[in-house]
N, C-alpha and C positions, 0 to 999 in steps of 0.2 A: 180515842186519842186526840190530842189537843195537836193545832196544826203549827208545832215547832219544831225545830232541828232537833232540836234533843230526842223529841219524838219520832221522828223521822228517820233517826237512824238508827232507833230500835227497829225498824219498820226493815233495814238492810237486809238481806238474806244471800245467799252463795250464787243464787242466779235468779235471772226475768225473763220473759220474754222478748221483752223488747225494751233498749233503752233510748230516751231520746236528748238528746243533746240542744240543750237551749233553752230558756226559759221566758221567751217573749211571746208574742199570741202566735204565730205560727205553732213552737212546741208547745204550747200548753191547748191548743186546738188537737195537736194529734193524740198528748196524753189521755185528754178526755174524751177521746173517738176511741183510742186503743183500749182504754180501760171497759170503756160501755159496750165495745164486743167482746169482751169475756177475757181480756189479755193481761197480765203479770206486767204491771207496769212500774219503769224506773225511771224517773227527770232529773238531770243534774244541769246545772246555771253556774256559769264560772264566778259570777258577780252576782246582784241581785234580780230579783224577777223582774222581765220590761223595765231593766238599767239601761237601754241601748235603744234601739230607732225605735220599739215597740210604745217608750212612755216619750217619747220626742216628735208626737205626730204634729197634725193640726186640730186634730181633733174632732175630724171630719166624719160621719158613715157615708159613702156616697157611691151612686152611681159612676161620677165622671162626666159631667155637664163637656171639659175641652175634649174628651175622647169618644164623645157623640160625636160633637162639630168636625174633629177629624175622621171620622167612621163618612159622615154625609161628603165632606170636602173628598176624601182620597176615594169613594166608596170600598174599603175595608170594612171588610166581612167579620175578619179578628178584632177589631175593634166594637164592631158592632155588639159582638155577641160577650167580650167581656164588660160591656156597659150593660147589658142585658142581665148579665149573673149575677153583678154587684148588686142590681136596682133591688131584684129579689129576693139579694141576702141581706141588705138593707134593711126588710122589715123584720125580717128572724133575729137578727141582733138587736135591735129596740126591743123584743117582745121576751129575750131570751132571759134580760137583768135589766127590765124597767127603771131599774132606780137609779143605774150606771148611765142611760143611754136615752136621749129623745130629741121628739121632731126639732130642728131647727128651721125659722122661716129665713130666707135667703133675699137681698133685693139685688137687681141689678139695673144700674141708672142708664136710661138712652141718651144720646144726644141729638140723634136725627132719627125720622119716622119711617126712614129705613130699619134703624136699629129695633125699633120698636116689633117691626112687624118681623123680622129677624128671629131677633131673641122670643118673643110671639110664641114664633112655631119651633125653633128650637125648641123650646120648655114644656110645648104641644105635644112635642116628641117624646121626651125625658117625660112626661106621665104616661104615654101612652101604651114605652115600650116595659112601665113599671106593672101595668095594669092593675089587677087588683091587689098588689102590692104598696099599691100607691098611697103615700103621707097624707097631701093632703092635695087639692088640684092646686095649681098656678094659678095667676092671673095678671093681668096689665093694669097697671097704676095711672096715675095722675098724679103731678108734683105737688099736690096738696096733701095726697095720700100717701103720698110717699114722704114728707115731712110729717104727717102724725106717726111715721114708723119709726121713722130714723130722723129724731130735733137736730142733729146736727150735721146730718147731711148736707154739702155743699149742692144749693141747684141751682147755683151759672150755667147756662145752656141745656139746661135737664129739658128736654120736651116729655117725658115722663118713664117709667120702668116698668120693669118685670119683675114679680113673686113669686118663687117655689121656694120648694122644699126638700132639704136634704136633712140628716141625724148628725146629731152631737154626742159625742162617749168624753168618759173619765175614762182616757187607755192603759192606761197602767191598775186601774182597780179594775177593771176590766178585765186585763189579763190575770191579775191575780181570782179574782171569782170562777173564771176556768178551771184555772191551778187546783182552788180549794173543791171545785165540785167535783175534780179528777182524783185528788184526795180521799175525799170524803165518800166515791166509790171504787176506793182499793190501793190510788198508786201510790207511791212514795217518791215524794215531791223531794227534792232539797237546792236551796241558794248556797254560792257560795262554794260550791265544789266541781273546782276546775279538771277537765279530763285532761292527763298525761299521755296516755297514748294507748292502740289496742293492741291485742295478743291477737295472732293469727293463727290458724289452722296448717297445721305445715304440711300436709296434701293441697288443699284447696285453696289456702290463702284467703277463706272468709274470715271474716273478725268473727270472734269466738267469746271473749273479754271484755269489758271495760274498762282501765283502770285512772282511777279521778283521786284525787286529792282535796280533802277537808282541808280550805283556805284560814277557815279559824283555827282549828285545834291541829292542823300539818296532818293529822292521818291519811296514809293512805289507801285504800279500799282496791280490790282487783273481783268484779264479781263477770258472772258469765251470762251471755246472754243467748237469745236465738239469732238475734235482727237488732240494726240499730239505726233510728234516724238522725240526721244531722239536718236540726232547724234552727241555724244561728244566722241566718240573712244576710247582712255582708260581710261576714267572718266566714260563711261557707266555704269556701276554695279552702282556709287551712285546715281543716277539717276533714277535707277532701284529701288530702296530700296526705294525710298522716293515718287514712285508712291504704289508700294508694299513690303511693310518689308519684306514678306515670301520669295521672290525670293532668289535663290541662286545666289551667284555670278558666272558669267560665262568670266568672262575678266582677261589675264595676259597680260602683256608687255612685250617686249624688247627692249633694248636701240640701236641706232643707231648711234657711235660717229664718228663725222666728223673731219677734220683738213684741214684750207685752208693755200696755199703758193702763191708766188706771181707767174706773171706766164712765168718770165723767168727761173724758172726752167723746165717747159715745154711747151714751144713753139710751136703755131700753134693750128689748129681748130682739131684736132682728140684724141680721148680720149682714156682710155688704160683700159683694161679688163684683172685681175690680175682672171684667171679662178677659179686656188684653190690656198690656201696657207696650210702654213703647219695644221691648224685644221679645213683644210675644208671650208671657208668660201670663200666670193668673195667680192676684192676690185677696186674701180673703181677709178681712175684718170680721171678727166674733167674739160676740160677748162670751167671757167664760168666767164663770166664779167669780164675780167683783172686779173682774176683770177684762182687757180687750186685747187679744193676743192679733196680732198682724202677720201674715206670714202667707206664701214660703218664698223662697230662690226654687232654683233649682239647675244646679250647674255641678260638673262633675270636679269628684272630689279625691283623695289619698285617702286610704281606709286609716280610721285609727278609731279608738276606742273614747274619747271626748272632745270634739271638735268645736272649740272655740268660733264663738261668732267673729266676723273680720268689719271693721272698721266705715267700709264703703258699703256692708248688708245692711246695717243699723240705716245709714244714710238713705238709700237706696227704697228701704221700706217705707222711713218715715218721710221721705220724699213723698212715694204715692198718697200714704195715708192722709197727707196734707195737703192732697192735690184734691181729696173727695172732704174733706171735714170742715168745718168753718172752724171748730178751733186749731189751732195750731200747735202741735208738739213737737218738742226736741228733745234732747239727747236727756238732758237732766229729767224728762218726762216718764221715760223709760224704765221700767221697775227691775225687770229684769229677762234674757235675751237667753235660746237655746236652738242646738243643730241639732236636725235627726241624718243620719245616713241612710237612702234608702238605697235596698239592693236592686242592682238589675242586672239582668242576664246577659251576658258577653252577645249571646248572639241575637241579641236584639240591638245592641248598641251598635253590630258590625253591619247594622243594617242601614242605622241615619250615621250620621256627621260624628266624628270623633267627637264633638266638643256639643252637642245637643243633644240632652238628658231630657229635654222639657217635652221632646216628641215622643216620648217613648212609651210604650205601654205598660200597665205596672202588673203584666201577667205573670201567671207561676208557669213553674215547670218542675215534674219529680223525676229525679234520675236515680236508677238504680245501677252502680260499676259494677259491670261486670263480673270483676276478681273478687273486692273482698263485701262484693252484697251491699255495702252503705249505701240507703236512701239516702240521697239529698233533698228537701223541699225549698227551693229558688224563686226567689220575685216575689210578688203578689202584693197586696196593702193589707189594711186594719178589715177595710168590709168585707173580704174573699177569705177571712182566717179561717172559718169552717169549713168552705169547698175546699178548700188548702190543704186542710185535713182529713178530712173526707179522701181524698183525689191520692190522697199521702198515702194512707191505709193500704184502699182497693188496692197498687200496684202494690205495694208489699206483700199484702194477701197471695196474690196472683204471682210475683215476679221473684219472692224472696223463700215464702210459706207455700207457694204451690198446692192453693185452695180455691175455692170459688167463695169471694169477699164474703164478710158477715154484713146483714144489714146495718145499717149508719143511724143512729139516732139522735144525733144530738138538733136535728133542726127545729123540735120538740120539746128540748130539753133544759126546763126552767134553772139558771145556775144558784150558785149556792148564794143566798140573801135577796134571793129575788121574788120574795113570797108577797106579791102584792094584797091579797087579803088582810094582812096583818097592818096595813100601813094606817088604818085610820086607828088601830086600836093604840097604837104606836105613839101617835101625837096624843090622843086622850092621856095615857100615863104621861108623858113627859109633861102635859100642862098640868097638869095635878100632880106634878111635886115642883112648879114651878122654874122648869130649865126653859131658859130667854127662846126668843120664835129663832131666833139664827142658831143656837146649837141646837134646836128638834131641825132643821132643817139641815144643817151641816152631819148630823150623825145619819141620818135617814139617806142620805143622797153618796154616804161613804159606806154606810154597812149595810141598808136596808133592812132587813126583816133579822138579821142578829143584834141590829140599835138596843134591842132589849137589855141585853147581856152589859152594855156601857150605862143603863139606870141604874144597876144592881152595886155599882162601888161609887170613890168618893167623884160628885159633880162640881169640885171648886173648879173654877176656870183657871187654864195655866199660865195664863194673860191677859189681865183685861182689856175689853175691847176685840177679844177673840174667842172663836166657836169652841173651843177645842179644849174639854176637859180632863182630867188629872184620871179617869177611868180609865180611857183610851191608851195610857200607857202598858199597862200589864197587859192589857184586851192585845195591844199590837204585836206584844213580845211573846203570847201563850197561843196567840190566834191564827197571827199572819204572818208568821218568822221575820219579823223585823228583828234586824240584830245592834242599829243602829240608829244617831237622830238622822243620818242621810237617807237609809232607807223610806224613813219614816214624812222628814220632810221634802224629798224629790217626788216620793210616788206614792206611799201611803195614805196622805195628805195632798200635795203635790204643790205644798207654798215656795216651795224653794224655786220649783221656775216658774210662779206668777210673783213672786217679790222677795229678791234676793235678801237683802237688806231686814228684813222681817223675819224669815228664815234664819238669817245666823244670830238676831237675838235673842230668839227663841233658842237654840242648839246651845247660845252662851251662856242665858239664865239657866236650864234644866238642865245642864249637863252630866246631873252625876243623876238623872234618870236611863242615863246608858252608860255609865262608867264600870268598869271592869272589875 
């Protein structure tokens, strides 16, 4: 079967084992764990795949360079040791979908030879406790070396820096490659269909039902289930209420506002680690796609479902960005601007300062209610989504199914187009029928090892001057339930939030390539 809705909902049946609720890397982590222990699995996404914080990250794989520094400063143990987890799911996610995910080099400029020897052994630390997990080693610059890295780094006062290394993902094809590998061994994936609410057991009061609503076609669907998890991140709490009105809520937010530029204002493949600023916080400069995204904030937010960037974030950013760059950008530089919400757990937050999100750890937690059974999976980031799931499972296994876990495999488990074998054969065919070196690079780095399947129809370009071929269209609509050009340019693609403007004239010229 071909990985569409239409497909998909042939795929329906009366009941699953387990459904899970959410289609962003946390659920699509558990699907592809659920499915590969032997389980009847069903996904449902109220909206699109990684529509919400999952394709709104930074873009980051990483350990957590400030929640070392707070691990050594507080001596926290919990900190320590989820810096510890991430460094080593760090390299399993690069290794898992190569073509989605790789090393990034990281620089950070001193200004005094405190700093130097500082950040030194901070980053001494960050490989050590990676061990043989580790990217690539650090090391200490010299501001000579550090301008062949970075030409337009500002070095007023620089006495020299520091280099490691942390991972860069496409998160949203990311997630989706889970999806399709959880697919592709057995579940039944579907976007766009919202859960209404469950049926309960009228002795027990466990959910018993699912029932969701097809957002395109209004059907509505009531199937049954064993177990269900709820991994929508900071939509949890409703989710929670609507298996159990009693529970209290346990999820806040913070916002994470980004800003992208083009990327001659900074040049080159190395990205730039702004350690603190003046309130504490850490900003990052990263080349991404032809692109330089700057980002984050990190201050607590009102849950909602599209959060507009504000005014004084824009400022705020390009303030720093232009405190380290010798060219200078403003507003009009600005292509285009996106928030992610990330979830945190009430009772972490009940621990610091009502209004400081920046201290907080971005650990998980799996709760299963008592009454009606829902797992919930809470907190965590983009580099923990396997242990996430993983950790999601075991107690369900144990706490819901009352068995002893099945073994976990996915930390082995190449995802779907991630057949690195195939990649040199991949460019050979595409240079011999002549597709430009940017679309063999652009289709390779979005489908990997199925690129083959976009040679096989028409390669006119859908704009000149851009990667992005006339194949790709039916490939997205039969392959990767795109249903729309939003789907297509937020997160399929992902040009809509590196250049807005680009984005909608592309959506304007091909419009009747998704018309109804």
């Amino acid at each position: 079967m071909a990985f569409n809705r239409a497909d998909q909902l042939l795929k329906l049946t009366d009941s699953f084992d387990l459904c899970i609720i959410g289609g962003g890397a946390s659920g699509a982590g558990v699907a592809l764990d659920a499915v590969l222990r032997g389980y009847k699995v069903l996904l449902i996404e109220k909206g699109d795949f990684a529509s919400q914080t999952s394709s709104k990250s930074t873009k980051l794989v990483h350990g957590g360079v400030r929640y070392l520094e707070q691990a050594v400063k507080k001596l926290d143990w919990q900190q320590f040791k989820m810096v510890y987890k991430a460094l080593h799911e760090r390299k399993v996610l690069l290794q898992n979908a190569p073509f989605l995910a790789h090393p990034l080099a990281l620089l950070t400029p001193c200004y005094s030879w405190f700093d130097r020897v500082y950040y030194r052994i901070g980053m001494w630390m960050y490989d050590r406790i990676a061990g043989h997990t580790n990217l690539e080693p650090s090391r200490g610059l010299g501001p000579k070396q550090m301008r062949e890295l970075s030409p337009k780094l500002s070095l007023d006062h620089v006495r020299g820096g520091v280099l490691y290394y942390d991972g860069q993902l496409n998160d949203a094809r990311y997630a989706l490659a889970i999806l399709q590998s959880a697919e592709a061994a057995g579940a039944c994936v579907l976007n766009y269909a919202e859960l209404t609410h469950f049926v309960h057991s009228p002795k027990s009061l466990k959910v018993k039902e699912v029932c969701f609503r097809d957002v395109i076609s209004g059907d509505t669907h009531q199937i049954a289930v064993k177990a269900v998890v709820n991994a929508t991140g900071p939509f949890t709490d409703a989710v929670r209420a609507m298996a159990n009105p009693k529970l209290k809520p346990r999820m806040k937010v913070s916002r994470g506002a980004h800003i992208v530029l083009p990327a001659s204002f900074w040049p080159g493949k190395t990205a730039l680690l702004i350690p603190k600023t003046d309130d504490g916080r850490v900003i990052f400069v990263i080349p991404w796609r032809d692109y330089i995204l700057v980002g984050t904030t990190d201050e607590p937010d009102a849950l909602r479902e599209n959060p507009p960037i504000l005014s004084e974030e824009i400022d705020y950013l390009l303030d720093y960005f232009n405190r380290y760059a010798t060219g200078k950008a403003s507003r009009s530089d600005v292509t285009s601007t996106f928030v992610g919400q990330r979830p945190l757990l009430q009772v972490a937050l009940d621990q610091a300062m009502a209004s400081d999100t920046k201290s907080l750890v971005r650990d998980h937690e799996v709760e299963v209610d008592g009454r009606s059974k829902l797992v919930s999976i809470m907190g965590g980031k983009w580099t923990t989504y396997r242990v996430m799931a993983c950790d999601t499972m075991d107690v369900l296994e144990r706490e819901v199914f009352h068995q002893v876990p099945r073994a976990c495999i996915t930390a082995q488990y190449r995802l779907f187009g991630g057949d690195e074998s195939l990649r040199k054969r991949f460019f050979q065919d595409a240079e011999a029928i002549s597709l430009s070196v940017d679309t063999q690079k652009h289709l390779w780095e979005t489908y990997g090892s199925n690129s083959f399947h976009l040679l096989q129809g028409d390669l006119q370009l859908i704009l000149p001057g851009l990667p992005y071929i006339q194949s790709e269209i039916d490939y997205l609509k039969q392959h990767e339930m795109a249903t729309c050009w939003e789907d297509v340019l937020m997160r399929r693609w992902g040009i809509g939030l590196r250049n807005e403007s680009l984005s909608e004239e592309i959506k304007a010229i091909k419009k009747e390539a998704f018309a109804s």
